[in-house]
N, C-alpha and C positions, 0 to 999 in steps of 0.2 A: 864233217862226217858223222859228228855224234846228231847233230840236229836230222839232219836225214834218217837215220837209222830209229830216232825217238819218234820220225813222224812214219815211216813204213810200220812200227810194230804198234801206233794209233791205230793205223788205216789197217791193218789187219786184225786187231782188236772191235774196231769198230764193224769191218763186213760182215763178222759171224753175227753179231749183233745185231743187224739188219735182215739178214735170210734167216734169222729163228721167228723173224719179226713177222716177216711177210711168210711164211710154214705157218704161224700162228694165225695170222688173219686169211690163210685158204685154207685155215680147219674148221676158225669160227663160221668163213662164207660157206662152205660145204653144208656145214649142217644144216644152215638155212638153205640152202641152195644146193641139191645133189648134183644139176647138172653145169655146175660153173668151172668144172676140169673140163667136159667135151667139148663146152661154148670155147672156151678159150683155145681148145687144141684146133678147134673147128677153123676158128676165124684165121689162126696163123699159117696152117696147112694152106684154106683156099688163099690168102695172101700172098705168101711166099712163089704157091703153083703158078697163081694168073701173073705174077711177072717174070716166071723163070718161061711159060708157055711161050711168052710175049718176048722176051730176051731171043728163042729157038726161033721165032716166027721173022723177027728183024735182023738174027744172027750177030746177037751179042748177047748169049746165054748167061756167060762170068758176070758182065757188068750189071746187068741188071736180076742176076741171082742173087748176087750181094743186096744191091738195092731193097730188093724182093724181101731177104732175113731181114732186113733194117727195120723195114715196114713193115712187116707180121711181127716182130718181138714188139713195135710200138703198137699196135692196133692190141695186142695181146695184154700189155700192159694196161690200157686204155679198159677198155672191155673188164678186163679182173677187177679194173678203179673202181667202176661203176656197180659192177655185181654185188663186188663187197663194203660199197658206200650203202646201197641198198639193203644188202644184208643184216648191216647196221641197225638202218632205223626200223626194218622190220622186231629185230629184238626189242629195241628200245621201247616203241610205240607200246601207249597205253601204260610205262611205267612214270609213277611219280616224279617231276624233277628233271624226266627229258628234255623237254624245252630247253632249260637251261644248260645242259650238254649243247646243244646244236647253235643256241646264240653266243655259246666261247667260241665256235669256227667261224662265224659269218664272216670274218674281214678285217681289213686295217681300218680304223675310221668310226667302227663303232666301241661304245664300253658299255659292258654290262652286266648288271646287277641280280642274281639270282635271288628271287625267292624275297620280293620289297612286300609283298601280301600274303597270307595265307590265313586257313580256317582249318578245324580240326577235322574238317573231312579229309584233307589234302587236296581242297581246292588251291590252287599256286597263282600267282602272279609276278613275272619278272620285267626287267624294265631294261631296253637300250636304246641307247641316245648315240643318234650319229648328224650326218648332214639332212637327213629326212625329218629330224626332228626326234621325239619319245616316240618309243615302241613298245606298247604293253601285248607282251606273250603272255595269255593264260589256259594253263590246262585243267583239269578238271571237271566237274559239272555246270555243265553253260547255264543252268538257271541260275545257281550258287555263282559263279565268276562272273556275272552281269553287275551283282551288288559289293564283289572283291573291286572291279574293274574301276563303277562308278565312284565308289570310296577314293582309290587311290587317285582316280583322275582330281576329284575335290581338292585332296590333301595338297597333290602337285601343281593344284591352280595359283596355290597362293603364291609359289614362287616361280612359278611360268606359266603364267595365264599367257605370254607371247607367242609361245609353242608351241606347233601344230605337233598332238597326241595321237598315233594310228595305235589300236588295238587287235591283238589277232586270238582269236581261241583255237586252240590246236583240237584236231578232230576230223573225220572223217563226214559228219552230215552237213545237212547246207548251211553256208554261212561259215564254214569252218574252214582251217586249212591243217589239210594234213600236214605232220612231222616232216616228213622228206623235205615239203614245199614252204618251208617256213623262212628260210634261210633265199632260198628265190624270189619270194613276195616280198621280203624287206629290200632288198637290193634292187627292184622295182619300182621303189616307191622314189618319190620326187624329191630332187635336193634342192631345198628352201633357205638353209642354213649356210653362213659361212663358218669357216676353221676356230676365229675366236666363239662367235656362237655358241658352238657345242664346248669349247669351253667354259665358258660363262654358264652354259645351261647346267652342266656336269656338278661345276661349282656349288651352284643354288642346290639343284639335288642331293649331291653329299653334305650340305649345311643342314638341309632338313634331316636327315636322317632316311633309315629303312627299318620296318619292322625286325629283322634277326638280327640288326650289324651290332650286337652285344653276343647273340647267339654263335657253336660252331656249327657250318653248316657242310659237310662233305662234296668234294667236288662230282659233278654228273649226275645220272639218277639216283634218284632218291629210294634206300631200302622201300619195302611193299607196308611194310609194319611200321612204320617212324610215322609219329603221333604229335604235336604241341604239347609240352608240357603244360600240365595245370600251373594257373597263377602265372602262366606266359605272356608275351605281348598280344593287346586287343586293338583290335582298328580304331580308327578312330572316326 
């Protein structure tokens, strides 16, 4: 009795916690997005209607009423997932450090490393290693991150010259892949690698080091104003 009653006043500790969660994230979507209450009210109404219509029309109104809420509360769900995934990167995009927000979600299978290059512009370069091999994310200015890119690719040759290295610059013009799609394009790419592989490769990587890993470095984007300190680490 007592373990039940310690796991009901969890679970009820825990619900409020969740709908403040999700109130928070359709205040952040709204504002990006005024019409993500009508989209959403939209699609559950027409859902719910075309199967209760269809329940009158075959003469099982109840069974397929139900049915009907089942699947406009999912379609609802679905739909808000998307808005406010969107919502997301639209704020995100164009701030420092992004990138590396969005390669902590990619997946099980990958690890990675924020912020293994950078210059005092806030040119960035991050690095994940999964079954496809190195991924170097960089954002910033694509002239500037050609010569962050080609540096680290050097640095990383010595101890994985075996390693097929894809590089992506985050951005909107050609040659680039937007924020959203960054996280799509890696999980597209070809698995070359087996399970010890990417450990072995992981290994060599963290033997060599990364330009901050003495540095703190804040997890997600990065403030607008945060600069390399003078006398900080230099490429090499």
């Amino acid at each position: 009795m007592a373990r039940k009653a310690k796991t009901d006043s969890t679970d009820t500790a825990a619900n409020p916690g969740r709908l403040k969660q999700i109130a928070l994230t359709y205040k952040m979507t709204r504002k990006a997005d005024p019409m993500v209450g009508l989209v959403i009210a939209a699609v559950g109404i027409v859902t719910f209607g075309v199967f209760l219509g269809i329940g009158f029309w075959v003469g099982y109104p109840i069974y397929l009423g139900i049915l009907g809420f089942l699947l406009a509360f999912l379609s609802m769900a679905i739909i808000f997932g998307r808005r406010a995934e969107r919502a997301a990167f639209g704020q995100m995009e164009g701030q420092p450090g992004a990138a590396a927000a969005v390669l902590q979600n990619v997946g099980r299978g990958w690890t990675t490393t924020p912020a293994v290059a950078m210059n005092r512009n806030q040119d960035v370069v991050h690095r994940a290693v999964g079954r496809a091999g190195i991924v170097l994310v960089a954002e910033g200015n694509p002239n500037r991150l050609r010569t962050l890119l080609a540096a680290e690719k050097k640095k990383m040759s010595r101890v994985v010259m075996d390693v097929p290295v894809h590089d992506i610059i985050v951005g909107t013009d050609e040659g680039q892949v937007p924020l959203k799609k960054v996280r799509t394009t890696m999980l597209k790419l070809p698995r070359v690698l087996s399970g010890p592989q990417v450990t072995a490769t992981n290994d060599r990587l963290r033997a060599l080091g990364d330009l901050l890993s003495n540095m703190p470095l804040p997890k997600g984007p990065m403030p607008k104003g945060m600069r390399m300190p003078r006398g900080g680490p230099k490429m090499r």
